[in-house]
C-alpha positions as a printed Julia matrix, in Angstrom:
120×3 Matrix{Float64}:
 -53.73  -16.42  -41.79
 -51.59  -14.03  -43.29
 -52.59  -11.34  -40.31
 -51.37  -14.18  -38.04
 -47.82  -14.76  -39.75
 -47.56  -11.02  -40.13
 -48.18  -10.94  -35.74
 -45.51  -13.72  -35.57
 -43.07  -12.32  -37.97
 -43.58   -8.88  -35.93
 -43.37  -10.77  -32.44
 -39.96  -13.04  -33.61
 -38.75   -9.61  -34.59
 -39.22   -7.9   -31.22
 -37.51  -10.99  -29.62
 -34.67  -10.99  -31.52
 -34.28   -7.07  -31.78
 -35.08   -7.76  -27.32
 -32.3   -10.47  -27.44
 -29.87   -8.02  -29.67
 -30.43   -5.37  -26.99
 -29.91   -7.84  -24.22
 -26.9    -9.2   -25.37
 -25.4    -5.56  -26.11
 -26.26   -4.11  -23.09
 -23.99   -7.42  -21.42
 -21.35   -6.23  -23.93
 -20.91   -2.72  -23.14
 -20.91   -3.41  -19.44
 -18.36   -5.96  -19.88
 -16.13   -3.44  -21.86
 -16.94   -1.35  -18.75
 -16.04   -3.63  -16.24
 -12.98   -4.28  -18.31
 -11.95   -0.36  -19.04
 -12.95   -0.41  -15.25
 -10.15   -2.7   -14.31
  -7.62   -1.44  -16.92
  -7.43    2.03  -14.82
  -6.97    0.57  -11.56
  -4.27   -1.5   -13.14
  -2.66    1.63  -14.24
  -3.18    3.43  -11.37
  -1.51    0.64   -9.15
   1.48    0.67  -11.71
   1.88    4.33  -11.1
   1.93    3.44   -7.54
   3.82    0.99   -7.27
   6.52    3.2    -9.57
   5.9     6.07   -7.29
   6.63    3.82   -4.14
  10.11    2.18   -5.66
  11.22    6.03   -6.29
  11.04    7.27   -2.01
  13.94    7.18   -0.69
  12.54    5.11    2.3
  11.49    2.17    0.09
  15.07    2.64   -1.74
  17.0     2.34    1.6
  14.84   -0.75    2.41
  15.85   -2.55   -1.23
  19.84   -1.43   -0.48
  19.29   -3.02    3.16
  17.99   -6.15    1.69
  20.42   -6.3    -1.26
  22.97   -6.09    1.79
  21.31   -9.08    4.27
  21.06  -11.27    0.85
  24.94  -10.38    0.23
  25.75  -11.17    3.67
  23.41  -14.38    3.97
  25.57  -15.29    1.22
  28.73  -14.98    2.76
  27.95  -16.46    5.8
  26.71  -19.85    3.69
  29.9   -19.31    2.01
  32.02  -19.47    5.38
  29.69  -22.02    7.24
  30.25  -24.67    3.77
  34.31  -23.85    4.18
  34.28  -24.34    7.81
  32.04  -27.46    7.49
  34.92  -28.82    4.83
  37.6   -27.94    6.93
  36.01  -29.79    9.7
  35.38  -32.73    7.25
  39.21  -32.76    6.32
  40.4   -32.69   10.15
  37.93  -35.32   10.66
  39.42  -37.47    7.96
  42.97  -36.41    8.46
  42.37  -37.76   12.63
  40.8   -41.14   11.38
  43.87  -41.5     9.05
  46.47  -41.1    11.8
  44.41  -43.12   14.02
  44.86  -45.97   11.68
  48.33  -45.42   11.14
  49.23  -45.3    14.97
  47.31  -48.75   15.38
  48.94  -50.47   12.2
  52.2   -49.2    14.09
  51.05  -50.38   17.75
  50.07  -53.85   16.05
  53.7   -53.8    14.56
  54.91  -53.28   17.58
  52.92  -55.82   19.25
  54.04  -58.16   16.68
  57.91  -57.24   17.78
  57.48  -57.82   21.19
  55.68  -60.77   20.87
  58.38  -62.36   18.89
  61.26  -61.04   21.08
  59.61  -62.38   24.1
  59.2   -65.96   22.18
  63.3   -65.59   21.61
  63.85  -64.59   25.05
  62.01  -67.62   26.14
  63.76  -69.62   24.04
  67.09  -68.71   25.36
């Protein structure tokens, strides 16, 4: 019996020293995988710094700086023309209702000069 516990003390020993290796093997790849990714991280960072430095990619970012600037502007004209429009708009409807107040007025006179003229 002791033999026995002896094999399956020796065989639970090789499992877990199997499982150990197992599970450290899956770590070290992982750190690969993961120092694998880092570089290519880095490398696409120096890219990417390399690229903003040409003059080509430079000239792009000034022409789009200047379309943005310009988009801007023309919002900025289209909203003052709209409110300009808006105030004309008002500023008609206003006068319209002023020259009817004074065409009812008016009305109004001639009604009651033609009742005195038909009175006379």
């Amino acid at each position: 019996e002791v033999e026995k516990a002896r094999e399956r003390a020796s065989s639970l020993a090789e499992n877990l020293r199997r499982r150990v290796d197992e599970c450290e093997e899956r770590k070290l790849r992982e750190i690969e995988k993961a120092a694998a990714a880092t570089e290519r991280a880095h490398k696409l960072q120096r890219e990417v710094a390399r690229y903003r430095t040409e003059p080509i990619v430079r000239r792009f970012q000034a022409l789009q700086d200047r379309l943005h600037s310009i988009e801007d502007v023309q919002k900025a004209r289209e909203d003052s023309l709209q409110q300009m429009v808006e105030k004309e708009h008002n500023r008609l409807i206003e006068e319209r209702e002023r020259f009817e107040r004074q065409l009812a007025a008016k009305d109004a006179n001639i009604r009651r000069y033609r009742g005195e003229l038909d009175t006379l």
